[in-house]
Steps between C-alpha positions, in 0.01 A plus 500: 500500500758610248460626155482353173385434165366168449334611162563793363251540201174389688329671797296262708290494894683277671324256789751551717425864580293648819221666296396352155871508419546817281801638704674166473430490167646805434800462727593132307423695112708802607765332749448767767428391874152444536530655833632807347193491304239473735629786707448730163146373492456617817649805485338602170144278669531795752572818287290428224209288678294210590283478191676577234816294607281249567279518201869469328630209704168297412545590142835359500381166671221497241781543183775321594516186420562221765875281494244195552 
């Protein structure tokens, strides 16, 4: 999938994502590749850690709003 902004002012989960749709969110609000994105969650999932990455990624899910 490519990159792009579909809307730029408004940061939303999107339905269409693997997991609760954060990183597809964020890929659509910031018009990177979501695939670029996931592979920094991983990479930062493994230096940092399980809980508080995923303590973080919950959050997120929690906050966001969702597109519908």
């Amino acid at each position: 999938m490519t990159g792009y902004r579909r809307d730029s002012n408004k940061l939303y989960r999107e339905h269409n994502g693997i997991f609760l749709g954060v990183f597809q969110g964020l890929a659509n609000w910031s018009g990177l590749p979501v695939w670029a994105l996931r592979i920094i969650g991983i990479i930062v999932f493994f230096s940092i850690g399980f809980w508080k990455i995923g303590v973080l990624y919950l959050l997120a899910a929690i906050l966001m709003p969702s597109r519908y």
